[in-house]
N, C-alpha and C positions, 0 to 999 in steps of 0.2 A: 557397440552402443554409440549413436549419432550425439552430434553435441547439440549442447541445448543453446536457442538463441536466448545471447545477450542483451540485445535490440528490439525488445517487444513494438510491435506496432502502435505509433503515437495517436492517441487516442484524440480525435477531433475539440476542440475547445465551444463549440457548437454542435448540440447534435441535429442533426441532418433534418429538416420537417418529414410528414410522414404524409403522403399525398391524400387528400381528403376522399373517402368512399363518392361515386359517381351517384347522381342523381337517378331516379326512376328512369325519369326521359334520357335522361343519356346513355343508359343500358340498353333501353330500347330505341335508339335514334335508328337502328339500322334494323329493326323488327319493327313490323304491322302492330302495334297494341291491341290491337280487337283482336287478332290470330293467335297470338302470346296470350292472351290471357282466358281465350277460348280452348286452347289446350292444355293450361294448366286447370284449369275447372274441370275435363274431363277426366284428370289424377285425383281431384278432392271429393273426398266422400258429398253427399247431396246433401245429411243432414248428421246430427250429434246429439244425441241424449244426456241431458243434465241431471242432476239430482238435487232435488231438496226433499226437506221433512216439511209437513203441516203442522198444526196446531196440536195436533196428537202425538207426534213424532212418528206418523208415517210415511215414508220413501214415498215419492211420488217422480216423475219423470217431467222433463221438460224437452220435449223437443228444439232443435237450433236448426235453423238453414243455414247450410255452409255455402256459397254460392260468390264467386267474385265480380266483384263490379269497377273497371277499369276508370270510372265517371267520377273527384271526387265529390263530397259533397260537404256543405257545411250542416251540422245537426245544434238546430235552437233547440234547448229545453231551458224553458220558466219555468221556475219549481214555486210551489204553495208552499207553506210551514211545513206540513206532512208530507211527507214519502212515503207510498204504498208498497210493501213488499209484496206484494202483485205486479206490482210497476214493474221494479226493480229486476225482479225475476223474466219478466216480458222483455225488456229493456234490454239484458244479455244476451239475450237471442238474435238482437235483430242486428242486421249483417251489417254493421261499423268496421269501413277501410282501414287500414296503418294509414293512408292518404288521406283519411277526411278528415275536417277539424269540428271540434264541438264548441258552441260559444254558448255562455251561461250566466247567471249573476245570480248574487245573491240578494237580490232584492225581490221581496214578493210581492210585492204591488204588480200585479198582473201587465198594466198598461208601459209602467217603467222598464220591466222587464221585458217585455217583447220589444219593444221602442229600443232597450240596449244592444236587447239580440240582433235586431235588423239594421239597425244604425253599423254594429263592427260586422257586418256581413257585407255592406254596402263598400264599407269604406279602407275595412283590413284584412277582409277572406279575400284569395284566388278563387274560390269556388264556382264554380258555374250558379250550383243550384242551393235552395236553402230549405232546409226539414223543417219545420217548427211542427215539434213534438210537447203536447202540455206532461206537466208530471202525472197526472192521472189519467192519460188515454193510452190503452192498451189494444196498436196495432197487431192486425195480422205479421207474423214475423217475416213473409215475402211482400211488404206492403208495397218498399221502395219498388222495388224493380215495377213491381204492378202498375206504379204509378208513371216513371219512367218510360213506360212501353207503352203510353199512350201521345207522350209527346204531345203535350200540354204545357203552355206557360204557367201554368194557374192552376193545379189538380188537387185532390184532398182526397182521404178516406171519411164516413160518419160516424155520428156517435149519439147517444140518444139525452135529451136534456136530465141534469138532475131535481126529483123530487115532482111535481102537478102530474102528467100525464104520461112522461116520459116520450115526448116526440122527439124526432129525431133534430138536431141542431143546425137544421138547413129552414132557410127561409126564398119567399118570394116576394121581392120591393110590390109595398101597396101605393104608395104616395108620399108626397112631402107635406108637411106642416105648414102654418102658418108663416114657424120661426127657420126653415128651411131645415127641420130635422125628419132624414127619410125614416118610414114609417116601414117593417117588414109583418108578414103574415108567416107563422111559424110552418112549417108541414105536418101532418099528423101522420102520415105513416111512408115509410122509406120508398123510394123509388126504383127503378129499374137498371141496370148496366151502367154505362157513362150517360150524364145529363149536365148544360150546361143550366147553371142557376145563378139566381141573383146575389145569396148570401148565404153565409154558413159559418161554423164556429172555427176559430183560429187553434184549434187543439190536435190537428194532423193536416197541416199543408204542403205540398210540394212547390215553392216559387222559383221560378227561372230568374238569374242576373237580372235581365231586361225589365222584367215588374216590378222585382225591388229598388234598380235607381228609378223609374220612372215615379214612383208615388213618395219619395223622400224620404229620408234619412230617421223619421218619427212619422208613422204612419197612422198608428195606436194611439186614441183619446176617448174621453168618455164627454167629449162635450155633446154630441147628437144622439148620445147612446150609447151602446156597448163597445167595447174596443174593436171586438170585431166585425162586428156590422158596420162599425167607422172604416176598415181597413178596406172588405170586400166593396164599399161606395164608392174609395180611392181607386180602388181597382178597376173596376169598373169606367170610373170620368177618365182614368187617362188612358183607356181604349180597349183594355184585353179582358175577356174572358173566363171566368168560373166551371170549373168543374168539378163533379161529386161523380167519383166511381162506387155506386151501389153496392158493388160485391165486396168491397174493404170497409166493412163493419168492423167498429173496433169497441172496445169495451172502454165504460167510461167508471173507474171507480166509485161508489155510491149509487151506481145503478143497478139494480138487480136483474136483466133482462137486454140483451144483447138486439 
């Protein structure tokens, strides 16, 4: 039988730091990211069925796109009083990074709330790009990428207005006013493919960095009109371009007709 030590090992009066996990980027500093992440998407399934019950408590399915996007991005949602569990359920689906961040407030004043969102986009995201998703519009669940692969500063998906006629929430500048309030003509029925246009609703935008410092930190007012029609004029006077991808229809809660 060995003898036993006397002299246990003197235990440190400090313990040792514990080296911090490496960043994304520094995992891949010595890997292509677009290669890396194009061969781990061919390991993940393409999509995922969800489950909920309805109003009956019937099983229904939810489709999910599993799909990764190296890009990250920042996701605005202004939320109204109500949350649609329509929404909510849509909302699951749609392919949010570990990398992206979401910026949100609790204020439902539509114009303060997006003015918040863009304001900490401008000023405290890394993000390249900025989502502004309303709480009640229910994109296609591949919308991003749709959107992204047009390489657009400026792109959106539609949605159709609630309540009169149900047009869809894209407009064409008619004129200015007397009091210099620009005047839009609504569309009455959806367009074709990619189209650039003069205005459209803020309830599914894709904006690039560049658009959002150029038009300022509060973009949203309702002094000439609608917040959004203020924003797309902004857009517009400091030099870039609108677009509306026809084929990302998306559902706007309250409207019955897609």
């Amino acid at each position: 039988m060995g003898k036993r030590n006397r002299h246990p090992k003197k235990v440190p009066d400090v313990a040792p730091t514990v080296k911090e996990l490496p960043s994304l980027d520094e995992m891949l500093d010595e890997i292509p990211k677009e290669e890396f992440f194009q061969q781990v998407d061919k390991l993940a399934p393409k999509s995922k069925v969800d489950y909920h019950l309805d109003e009956t408590g019937k099983t229904e399915t939810h489709d999910r796109i599993v799909k990764l996007r190296y890009i990250p991005v920042a996701w605005g949602i202004p939320f109204d009083e109500v949350v649609f569990s329509k929404w909510v359920i849509n909302t699951i689906g749609l392919p949010m990074m570990p990398w992206d961040t979401v910026i949100t407030t609790t204020s439902t004043y539509l114009p303060d709330a997006r003015n918040t969102i863009h304001k900490n986009f401008v000023e405290a995201s890394d993000a390249e790009w900025l989502v502004m998703l309303d709480s009640d519009v229910l994109p296609p669940l591949d919308f991003l990428h749709r959107l992204m692969a047009h390489k657009k500063k400026m792109v959106g998906g539609w949605y159709r207005k609630k309540g009169d006629l149900y047009q869809p929430v894209v407009y064409d500048f008619s004129h200015n006013d007397e009091d210099g309030k620009a005047k839009y003509d609504i569309r009455h029925e959806p367009g074709y493919g990619l189209e650039s246009v003069d205005a459209a609703g803020a309830g599914c935008w894709l904006m690039h960095r560049d658009v959002a410092e150029a038009i300022g930190p509060k973009p949203y007012d309702m002094i000439r009109g609608g917040e959004d029609l203020e924003l797309c004029r902004k857009v517009v006077l400091a030099g870039f371009e609108l677009f509306i991808d026809w084929d990302i229809a998306c559902a706007h809660c309250g409207v019955a007709i897609v």
